[in-house]
N, C-alpha and C positions, 0 to 999 in steps of 0.2 A: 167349214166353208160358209160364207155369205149365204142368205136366204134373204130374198124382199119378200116379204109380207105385212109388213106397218110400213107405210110412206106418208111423208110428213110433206105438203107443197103449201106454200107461200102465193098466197093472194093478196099481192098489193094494192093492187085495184087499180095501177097503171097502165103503159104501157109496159109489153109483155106479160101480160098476166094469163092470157087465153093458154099461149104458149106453153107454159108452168104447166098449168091446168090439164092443157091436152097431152103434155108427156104424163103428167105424172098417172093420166088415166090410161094412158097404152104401155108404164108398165104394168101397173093393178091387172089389168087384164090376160097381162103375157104371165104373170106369176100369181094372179088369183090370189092379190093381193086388197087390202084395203088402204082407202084413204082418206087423213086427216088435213082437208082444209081449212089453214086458217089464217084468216084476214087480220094485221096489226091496225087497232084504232086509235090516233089519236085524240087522249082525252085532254080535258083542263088542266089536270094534274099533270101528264105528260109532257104539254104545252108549258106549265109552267116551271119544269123539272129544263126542260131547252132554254127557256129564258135564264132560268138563275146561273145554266153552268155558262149561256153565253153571252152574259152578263148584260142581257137587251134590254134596261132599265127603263127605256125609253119608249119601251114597243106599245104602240096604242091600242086602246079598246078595239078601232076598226078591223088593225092590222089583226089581233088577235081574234075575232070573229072570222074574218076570211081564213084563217088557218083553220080553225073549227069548219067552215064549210068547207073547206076541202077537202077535209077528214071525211064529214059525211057522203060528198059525190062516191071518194075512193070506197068508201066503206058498200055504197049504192053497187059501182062499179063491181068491185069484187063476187055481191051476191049473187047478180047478173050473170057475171060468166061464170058463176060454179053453179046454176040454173044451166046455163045452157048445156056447158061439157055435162055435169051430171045428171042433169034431172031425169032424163031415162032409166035410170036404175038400175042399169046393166054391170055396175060396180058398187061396192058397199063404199059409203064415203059420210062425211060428217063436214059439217061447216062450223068454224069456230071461230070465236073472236079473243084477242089477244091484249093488253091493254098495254100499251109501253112503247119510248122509242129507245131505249139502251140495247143495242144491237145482238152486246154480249148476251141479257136477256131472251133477245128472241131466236138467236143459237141455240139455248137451254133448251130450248121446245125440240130441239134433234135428237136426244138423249136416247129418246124411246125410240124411237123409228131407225129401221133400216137403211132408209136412204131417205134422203133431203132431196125436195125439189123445187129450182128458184125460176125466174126470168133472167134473161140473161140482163148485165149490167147495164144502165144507161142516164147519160148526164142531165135526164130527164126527172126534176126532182120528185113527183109523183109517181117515179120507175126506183127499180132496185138500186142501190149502189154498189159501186166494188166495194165499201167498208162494210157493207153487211155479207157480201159473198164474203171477203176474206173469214167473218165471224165466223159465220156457216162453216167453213172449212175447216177453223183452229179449234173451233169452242164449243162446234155441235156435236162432233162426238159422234158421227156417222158421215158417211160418204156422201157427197153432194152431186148434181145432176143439174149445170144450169142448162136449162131448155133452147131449143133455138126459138129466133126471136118470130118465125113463119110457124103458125101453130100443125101440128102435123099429127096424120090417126096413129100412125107407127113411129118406133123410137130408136133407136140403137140396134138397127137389123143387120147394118153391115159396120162393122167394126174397125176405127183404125188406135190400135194402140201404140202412143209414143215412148219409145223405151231408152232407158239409157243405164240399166243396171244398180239402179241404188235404190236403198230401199224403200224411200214413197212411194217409188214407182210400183215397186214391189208391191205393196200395200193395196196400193189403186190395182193392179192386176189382178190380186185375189178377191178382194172387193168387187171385184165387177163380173166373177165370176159363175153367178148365175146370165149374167146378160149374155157373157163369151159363147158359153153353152147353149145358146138358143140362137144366138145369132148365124145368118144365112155366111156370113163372110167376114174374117181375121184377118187383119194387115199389121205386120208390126214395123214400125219406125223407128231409122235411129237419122238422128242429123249425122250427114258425116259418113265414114265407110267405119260401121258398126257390126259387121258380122258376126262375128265368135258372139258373144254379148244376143244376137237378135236368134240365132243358132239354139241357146238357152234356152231362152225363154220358147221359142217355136218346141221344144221339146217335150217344156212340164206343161205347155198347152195340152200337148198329144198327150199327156199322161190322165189329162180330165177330160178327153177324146175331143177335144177342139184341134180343128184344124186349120194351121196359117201360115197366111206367106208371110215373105219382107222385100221391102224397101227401102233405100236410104235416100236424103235428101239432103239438098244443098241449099244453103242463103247466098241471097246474088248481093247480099251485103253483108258487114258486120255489125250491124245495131241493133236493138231489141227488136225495134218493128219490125226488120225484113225478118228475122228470123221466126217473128210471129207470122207474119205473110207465106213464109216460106213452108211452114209446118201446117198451116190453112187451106194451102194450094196442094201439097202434096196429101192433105187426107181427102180434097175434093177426085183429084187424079184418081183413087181408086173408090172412087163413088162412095166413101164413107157418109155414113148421117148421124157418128157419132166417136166420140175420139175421149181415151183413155188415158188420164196423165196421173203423177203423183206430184203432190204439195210441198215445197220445202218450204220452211217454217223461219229462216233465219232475215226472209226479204221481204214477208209478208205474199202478196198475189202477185211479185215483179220477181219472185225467184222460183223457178220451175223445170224440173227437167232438164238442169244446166243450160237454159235456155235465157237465164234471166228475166230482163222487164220483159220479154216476148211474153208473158204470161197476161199480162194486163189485155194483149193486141188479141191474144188466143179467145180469151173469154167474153171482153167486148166485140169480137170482128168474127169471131166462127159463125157461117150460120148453119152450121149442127150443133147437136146437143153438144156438152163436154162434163166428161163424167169427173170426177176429185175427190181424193183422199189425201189422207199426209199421216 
């Protein structure tokens, strides 16, 4: 079974970073756990590594300065808010900096840790992107936790798990297993009328003494987004602040859960956590 004890979170130094920050310290705390923050810097070298692959032959001295400063505000930014959430002491935690923008690379840093903790996504280009969640998810090599984007002292208390019987999902369930077990409250979801299937799974809960209900839900459309809206709305319904999915790998972050592109709508528009494996 999963144990959190090394947690790995991501200080961008944008927006959503507090957010990261404060999940990733309430669960250190729930599992007396540590954690490893650390901030990606962009260097010259980096900078010039984005220029060659995106062939910006042209990009000037100025423009290339103001990218270097805003490397340094984000880099400012990020110390700032791991001062704030950490500097009480109340958690063991480290501040690290990272030297790189190859996304795959900064996945590699998941390898070690139990769980990964990000910001949730945003078209904010000093915020996270979906192609680094997606990395996170494919190429880190542990389970990912993007944070909700309202920073919060508590994480994942009441639980909604989205199920549809296959195996990521599977994966994400066991994986999340120290959370299940600590959490005050278990919902499992299926889109759809998923019984037998939600029956299962409500059973090997009971078998690691988790206790859950179910409910099913409906999309009042058939496009990605409503069914992202739809699966948003029903984990708010049973007052969840954090929702369980598994990763499929063949659509990249637009296939999930037989849910398809609703994955993109889940990750950028939840505002609870969402937990991820694949």
């Amino acid at each position: 079974m999963a144990i959190f004890k090394n947690i790995l979170a991501l200080a961008i130094g944008g927006p959503n970073t507090e957010g990261a920050l404060r999940a990733a310290k309430a669960l250190a705390q729930a599992h007396e756990a540590r954690v490893r923050v650390v901030h990606v810097r962009t260097t010259a070298q980096s900078i010039a590594a984005v220029v060659a692959g995106e062939a910006m032959i042209g990009i000037s001295a100025a423009e290339f300065d103001a990218i270097a400063s805003e490397s340094e505000v984000r880099e400012g930014n990020a110390r700032a808010v791991y001062q704030l959430v950490f500097g009480d002491g109340t958690v063991k935690s480290e501040f690290a900096l990272f030297d790189g923008q190859d996304d795959q690379s900064i996945a590699a840093l998941g390898r070690l840790a139990d769980v990964i903790v990000v910001g949730r996504p945003t078209d904010d280009a000093a915020g996270v992107s979906a192609a680094l969640v997606r990395a996170l998810i494919f190429d880190g090599g542990a389970p990912v936790l993007v944070a909700p984007p309202k920073p919060t002292a508590t994480v994942m208390r009441n639980i909604a798990v989205a199920w549809n019987g296959s195996a990521e999902a599977a994966r994400a369930v066991k994986e999340a297993l120290p959370l299940l077990e600590k959490a005050d409250s278990v919902t499992v979801l299926t889109l759809g009328e998923g019984g037998p299937k939600a029956r299962a799974l409500i059973d090997f809960l009971d078998s690691h003494g988790i206790v859950a209900s179910y409910r099913s839900f409906n999309s009042e459309g058939s496009s990605a987004r409503a069914r992202g809206r739809a699966l948003i709305r029903a984990a708010g319904e049973c007052n969840a602040d954090g929702l369980v999915m598994g990763a499929f790998g063949g659509g990249g972050l637009s296939a999930f859960l037989g849910l398809g592109g609703a994955t993109e709508k889940v990750c950028t528009g939840s505002p609870v956590a969402v937990f991820l494996d694949h």
